[in-house]
Residue frames as a rotation matrix with the C-alpha (Angstrom) as fourth column:
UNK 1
-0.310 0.950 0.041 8.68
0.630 0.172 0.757 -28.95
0.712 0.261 -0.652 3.88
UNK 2
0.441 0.833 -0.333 7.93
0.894 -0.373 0.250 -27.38
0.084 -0.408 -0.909 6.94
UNK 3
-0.645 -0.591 -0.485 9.47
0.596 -0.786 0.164 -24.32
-0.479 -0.183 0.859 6.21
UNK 4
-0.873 0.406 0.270 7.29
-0.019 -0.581 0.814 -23.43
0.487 0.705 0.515 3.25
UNK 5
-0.501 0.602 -0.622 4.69
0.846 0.491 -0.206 -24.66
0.182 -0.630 -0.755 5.58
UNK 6
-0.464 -0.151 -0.873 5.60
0.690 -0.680 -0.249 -21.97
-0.556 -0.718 0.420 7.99
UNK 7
-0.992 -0.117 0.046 5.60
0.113 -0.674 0.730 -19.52
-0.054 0.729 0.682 5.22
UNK 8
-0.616 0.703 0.356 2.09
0.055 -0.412 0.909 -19.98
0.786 0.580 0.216 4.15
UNK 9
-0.094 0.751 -0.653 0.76
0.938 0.286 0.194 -20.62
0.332 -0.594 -0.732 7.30
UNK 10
-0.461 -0.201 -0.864 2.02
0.565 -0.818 -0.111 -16.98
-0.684 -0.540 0.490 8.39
UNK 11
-0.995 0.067 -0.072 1.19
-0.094 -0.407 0.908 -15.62
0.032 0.911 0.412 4.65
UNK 12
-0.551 0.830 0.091 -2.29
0.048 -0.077 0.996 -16.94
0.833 0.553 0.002 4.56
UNK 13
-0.459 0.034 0.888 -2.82
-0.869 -0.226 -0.441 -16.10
0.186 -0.973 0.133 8.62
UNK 14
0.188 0.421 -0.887 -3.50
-0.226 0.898 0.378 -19.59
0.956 0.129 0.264 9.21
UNK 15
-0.484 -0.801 -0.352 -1.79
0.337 0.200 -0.920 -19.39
0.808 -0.564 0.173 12.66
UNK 16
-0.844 0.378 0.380 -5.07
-0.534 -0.545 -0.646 -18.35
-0.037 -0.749 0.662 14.01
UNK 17
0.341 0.940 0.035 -6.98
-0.937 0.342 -0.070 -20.64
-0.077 -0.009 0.997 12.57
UNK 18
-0.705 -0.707 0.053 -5.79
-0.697 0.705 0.133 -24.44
-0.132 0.057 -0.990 13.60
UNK 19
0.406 0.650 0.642 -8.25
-0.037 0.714 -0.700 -26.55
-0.913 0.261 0.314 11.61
UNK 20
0.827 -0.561 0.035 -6.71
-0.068 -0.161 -0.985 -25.21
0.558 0.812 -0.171 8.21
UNK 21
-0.125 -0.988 0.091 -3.03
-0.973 0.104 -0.205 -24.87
0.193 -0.114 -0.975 9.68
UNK 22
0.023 0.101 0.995 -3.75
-0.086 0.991 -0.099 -28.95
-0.996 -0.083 0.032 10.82
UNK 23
0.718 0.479 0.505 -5.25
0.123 0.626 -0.770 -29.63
-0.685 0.615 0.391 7.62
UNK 24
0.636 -0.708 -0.307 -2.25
-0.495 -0.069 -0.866 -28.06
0.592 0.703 -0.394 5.41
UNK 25
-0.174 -0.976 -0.128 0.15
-0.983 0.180 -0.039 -29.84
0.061 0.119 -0.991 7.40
UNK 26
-0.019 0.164 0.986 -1.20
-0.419 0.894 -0.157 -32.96
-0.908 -0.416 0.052 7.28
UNK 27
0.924 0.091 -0.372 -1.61
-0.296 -0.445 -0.845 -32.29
-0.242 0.891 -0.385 3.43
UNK 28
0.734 -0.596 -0.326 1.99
-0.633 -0.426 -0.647 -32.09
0.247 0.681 -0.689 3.57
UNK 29
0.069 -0.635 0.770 2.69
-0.846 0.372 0.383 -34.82
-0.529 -0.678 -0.511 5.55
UNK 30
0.559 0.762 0.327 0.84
-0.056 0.428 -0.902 -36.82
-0.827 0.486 0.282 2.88
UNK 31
0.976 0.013 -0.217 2.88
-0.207 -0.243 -0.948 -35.54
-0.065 0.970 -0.234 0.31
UNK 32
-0.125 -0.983 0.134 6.15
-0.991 0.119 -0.055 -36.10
0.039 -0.140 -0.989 1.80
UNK 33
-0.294 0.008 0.956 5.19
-0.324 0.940 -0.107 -39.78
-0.899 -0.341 -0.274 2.13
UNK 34
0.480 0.425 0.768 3.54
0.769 0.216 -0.601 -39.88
-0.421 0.879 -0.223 -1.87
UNK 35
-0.881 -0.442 -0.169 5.59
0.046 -0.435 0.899 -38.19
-0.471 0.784 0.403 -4.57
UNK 36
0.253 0.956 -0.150 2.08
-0.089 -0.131 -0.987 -37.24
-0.963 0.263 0.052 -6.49
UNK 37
0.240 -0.307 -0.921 4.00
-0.905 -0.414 -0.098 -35.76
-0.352 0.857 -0.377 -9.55
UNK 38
-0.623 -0.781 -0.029 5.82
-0.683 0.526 0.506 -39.54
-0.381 0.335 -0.862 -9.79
UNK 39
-0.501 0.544 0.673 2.73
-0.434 0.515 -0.739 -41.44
-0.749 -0.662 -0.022 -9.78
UNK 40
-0.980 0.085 -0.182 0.87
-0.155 0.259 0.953 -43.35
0.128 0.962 -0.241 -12.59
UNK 41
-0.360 0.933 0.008 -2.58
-0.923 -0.354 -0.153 -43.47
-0.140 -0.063 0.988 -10.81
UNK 42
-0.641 0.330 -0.693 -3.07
-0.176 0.816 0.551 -47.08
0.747 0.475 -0.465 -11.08
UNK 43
0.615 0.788 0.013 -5.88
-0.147 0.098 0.984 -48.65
0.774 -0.608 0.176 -8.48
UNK 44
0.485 -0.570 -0.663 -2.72
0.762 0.647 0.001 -50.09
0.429 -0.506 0.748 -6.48
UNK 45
-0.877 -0.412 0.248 -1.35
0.363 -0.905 -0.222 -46.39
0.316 -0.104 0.943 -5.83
UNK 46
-0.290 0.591 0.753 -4.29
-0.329 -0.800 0.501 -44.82
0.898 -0.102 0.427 -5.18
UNK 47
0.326 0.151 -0.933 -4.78
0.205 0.953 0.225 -47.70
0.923 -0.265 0.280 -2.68
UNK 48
0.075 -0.936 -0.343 -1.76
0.871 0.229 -0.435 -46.63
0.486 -0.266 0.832 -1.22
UNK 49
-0.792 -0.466 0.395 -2.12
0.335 -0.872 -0.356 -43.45
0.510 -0.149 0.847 -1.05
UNK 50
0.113 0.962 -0.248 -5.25
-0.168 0.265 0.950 -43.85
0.979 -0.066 0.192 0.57
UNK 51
0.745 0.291 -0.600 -4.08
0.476 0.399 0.784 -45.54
0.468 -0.870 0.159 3.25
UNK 52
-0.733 -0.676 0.075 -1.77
0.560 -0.663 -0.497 -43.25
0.385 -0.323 0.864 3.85
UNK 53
-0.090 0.616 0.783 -4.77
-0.158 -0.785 0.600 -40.64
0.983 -0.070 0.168 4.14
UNK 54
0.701 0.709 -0.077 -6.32
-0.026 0.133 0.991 -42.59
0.713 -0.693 0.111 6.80
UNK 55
-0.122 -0.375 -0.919 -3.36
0.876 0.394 -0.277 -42.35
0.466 -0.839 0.281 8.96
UNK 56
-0.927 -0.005 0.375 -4.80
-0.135 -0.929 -0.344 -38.79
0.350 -0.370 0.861 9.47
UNK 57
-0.663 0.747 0.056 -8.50
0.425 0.437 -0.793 -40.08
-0.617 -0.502 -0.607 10.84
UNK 58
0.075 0.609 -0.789 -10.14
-0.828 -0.403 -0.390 -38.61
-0.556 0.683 0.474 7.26
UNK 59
0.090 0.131 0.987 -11.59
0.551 0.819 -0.159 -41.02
-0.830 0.558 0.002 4.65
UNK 60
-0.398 -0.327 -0.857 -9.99
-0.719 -0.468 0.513 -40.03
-0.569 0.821 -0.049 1.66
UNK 61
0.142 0.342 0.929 -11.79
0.229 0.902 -0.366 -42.08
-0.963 0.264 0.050 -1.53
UNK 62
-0.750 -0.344 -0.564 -10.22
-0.538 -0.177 0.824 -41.28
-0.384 0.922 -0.052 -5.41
UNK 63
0.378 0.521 0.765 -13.34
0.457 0.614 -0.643 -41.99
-0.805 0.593 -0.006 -7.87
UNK 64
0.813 0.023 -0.582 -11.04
-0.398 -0.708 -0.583 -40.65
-0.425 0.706 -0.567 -9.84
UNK 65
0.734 -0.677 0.062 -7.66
0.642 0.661 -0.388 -41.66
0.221 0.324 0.920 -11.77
UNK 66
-0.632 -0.767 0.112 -5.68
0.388 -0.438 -0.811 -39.01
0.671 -0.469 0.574 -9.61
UNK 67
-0.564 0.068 -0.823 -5.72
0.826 0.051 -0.562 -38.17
0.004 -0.996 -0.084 -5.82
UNK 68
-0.079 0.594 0.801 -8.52
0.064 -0.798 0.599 -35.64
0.995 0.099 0.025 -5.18
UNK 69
-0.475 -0.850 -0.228 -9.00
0.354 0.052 -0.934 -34.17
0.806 -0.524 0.276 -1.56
UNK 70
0.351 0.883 0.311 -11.66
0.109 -0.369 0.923 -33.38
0.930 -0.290 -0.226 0.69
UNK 71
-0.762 -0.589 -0.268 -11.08
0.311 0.029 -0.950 -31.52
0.567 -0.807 0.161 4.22
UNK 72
-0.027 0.999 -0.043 -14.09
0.469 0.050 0.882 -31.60
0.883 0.004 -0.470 6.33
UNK 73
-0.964 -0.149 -0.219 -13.86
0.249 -0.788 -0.563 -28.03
-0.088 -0.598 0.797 8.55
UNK 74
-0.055 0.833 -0.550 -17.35
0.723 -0.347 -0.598 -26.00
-0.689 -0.430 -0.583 9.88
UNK 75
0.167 0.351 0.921 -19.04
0.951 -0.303 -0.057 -23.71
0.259 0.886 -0.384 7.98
UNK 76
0.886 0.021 0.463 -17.62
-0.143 -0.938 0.316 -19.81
0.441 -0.347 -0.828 7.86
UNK 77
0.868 -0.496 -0.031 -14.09
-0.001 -0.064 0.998 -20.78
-0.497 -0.866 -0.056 9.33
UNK 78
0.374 -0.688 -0.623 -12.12
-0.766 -0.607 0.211 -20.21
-0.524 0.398 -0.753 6.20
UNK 79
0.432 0.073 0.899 -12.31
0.501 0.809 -0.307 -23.33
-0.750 0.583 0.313 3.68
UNK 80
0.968 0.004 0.249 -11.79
0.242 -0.258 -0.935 -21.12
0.060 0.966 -0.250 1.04
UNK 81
0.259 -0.867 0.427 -8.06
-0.966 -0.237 0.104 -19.66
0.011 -0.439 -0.898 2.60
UNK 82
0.379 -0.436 0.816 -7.21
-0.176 0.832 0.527 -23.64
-0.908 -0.344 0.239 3.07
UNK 83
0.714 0.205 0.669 -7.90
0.408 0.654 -0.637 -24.22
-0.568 0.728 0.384 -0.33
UNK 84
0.815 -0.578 0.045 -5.53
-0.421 -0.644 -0.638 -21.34
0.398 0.501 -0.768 -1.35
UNK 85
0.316 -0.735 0.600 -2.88
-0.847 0.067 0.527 -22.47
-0.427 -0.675 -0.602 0.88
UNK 86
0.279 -0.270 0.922 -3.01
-0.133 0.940 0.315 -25.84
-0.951 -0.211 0.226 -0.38
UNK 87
0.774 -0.085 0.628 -2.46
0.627 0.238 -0.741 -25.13
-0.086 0.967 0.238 -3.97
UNK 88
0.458 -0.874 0.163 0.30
-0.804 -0.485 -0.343 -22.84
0.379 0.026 -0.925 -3.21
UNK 89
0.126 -0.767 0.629 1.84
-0.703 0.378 0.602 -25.68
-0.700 -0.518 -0.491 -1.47
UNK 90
0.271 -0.219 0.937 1.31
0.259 0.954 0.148 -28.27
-0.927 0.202 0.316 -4.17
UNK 91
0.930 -0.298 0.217 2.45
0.099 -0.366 -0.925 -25.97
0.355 0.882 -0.311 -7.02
UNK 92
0.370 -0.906 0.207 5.47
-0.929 -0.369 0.045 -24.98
0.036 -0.209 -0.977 -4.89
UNK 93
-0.109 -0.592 0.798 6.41
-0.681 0.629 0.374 -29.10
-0.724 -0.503 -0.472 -3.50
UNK 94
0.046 0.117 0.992 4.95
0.095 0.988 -0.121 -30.95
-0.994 0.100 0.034 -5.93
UNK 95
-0.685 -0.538 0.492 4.78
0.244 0.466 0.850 -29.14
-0.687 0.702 -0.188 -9.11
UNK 96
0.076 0.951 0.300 1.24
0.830 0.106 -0.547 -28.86
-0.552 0.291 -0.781 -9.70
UNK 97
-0.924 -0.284 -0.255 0.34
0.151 -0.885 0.440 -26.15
-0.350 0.368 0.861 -12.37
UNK 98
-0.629 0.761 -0.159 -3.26
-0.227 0.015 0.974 -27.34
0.744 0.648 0.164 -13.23
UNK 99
-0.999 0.038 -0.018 -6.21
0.035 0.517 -0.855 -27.55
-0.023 -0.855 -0.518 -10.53
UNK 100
-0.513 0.838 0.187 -10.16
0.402 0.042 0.914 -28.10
0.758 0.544 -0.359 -10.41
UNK 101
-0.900 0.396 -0.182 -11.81
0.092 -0.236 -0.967 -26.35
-0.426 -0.887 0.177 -7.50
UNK 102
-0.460 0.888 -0.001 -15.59
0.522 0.271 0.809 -27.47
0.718 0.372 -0.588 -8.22
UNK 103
-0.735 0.301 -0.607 -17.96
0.477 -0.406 -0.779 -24.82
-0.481 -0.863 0.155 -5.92
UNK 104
0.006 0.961 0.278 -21.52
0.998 0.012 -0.065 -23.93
-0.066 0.278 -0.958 -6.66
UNK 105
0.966 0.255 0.037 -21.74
0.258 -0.951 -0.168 -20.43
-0.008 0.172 -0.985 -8.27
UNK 106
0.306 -0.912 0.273 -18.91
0.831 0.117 -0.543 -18.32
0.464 0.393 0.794 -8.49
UNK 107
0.732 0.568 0.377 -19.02
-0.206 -0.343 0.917 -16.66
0.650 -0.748 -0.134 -5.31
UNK 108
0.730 -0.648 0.219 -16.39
0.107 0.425 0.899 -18.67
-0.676 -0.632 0.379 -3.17
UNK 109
0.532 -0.587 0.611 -14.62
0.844 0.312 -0.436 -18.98
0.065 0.747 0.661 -6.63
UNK 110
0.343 -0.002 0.939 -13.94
0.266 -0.959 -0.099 -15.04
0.901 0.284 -0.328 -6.87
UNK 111
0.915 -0.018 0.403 -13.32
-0.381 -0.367 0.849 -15.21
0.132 -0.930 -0.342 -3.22
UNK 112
0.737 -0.606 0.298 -10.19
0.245 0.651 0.718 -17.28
-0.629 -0.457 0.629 -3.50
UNK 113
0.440 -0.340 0.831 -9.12
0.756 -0.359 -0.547 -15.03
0.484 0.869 0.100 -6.18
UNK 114
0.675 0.265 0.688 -8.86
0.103 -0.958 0.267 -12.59
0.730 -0.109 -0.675 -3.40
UNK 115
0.959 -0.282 0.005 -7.79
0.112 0.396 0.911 -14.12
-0.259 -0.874 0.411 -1.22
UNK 116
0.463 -0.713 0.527 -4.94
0.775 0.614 0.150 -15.42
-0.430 0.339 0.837 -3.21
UNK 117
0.403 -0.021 0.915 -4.43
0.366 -0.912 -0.183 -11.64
0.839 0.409 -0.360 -4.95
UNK 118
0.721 -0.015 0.693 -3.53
-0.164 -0.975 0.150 -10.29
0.673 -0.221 -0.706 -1.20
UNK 119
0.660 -0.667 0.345 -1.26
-0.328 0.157 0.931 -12.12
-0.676 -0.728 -0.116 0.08
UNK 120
0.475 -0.617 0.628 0.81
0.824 0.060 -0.564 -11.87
0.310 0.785 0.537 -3.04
């Protein structure tokens, strides 16, 4: 795990910014404790995987029937770079191949296209 860490943290220059390098490894600390891919999503799992969250001091709350993520960083300090980062890591550790990134206009949306485009 924390190799690929490394990787993106250097890849998506996160190594200057330590709210997002925190938040992706904590992400992954998350994930190394919860197998996501194994999961059935029942209320008891999500439960679980909850409290796991909170051993990072973030309320994590699933009104959903799979684990959904919320990383509360200042405006302008590179939310949109986290969010890349973190879906390269959970396609690479976990698998993932489908994701929903809900953002008002399509502004921030196009930006993480870039983002994600130059450090290819």
């Amino acid at each position: 795990m924390r190799g690929l860490v490394d990787d993106i943290v250097s890849q998506m220059s996160l190594d200057k910014r330590e709210p997002q390098r925190d938040s992706l490894v904590k992400l992954a600390e998350l994930c190394e404790k919860n197998n996501f891919r194994a999961f059935d999503y029942s209320t008891a799992t999500l439960k679980k995987i909850e409290s796991d969250a909170r051993l990072f001091s973030s309320l994590f709350e699933f009104e959903t029937n799979y684990p959904s993520f919320v990383f509360a960083l200042a405006t302008g300090v590179g939310k949109t770079r986290l969010a890349g980062a973190c879906i390269y890591y959970l396609a690479q550790m976990q698998g993932f191949t489908e994701f929903l990134i809900v953002v008002k206009g399509e502004t921030l949306y196009n930006k993480l296209l870039n983002d994600l485009n130059k450090s290819n």
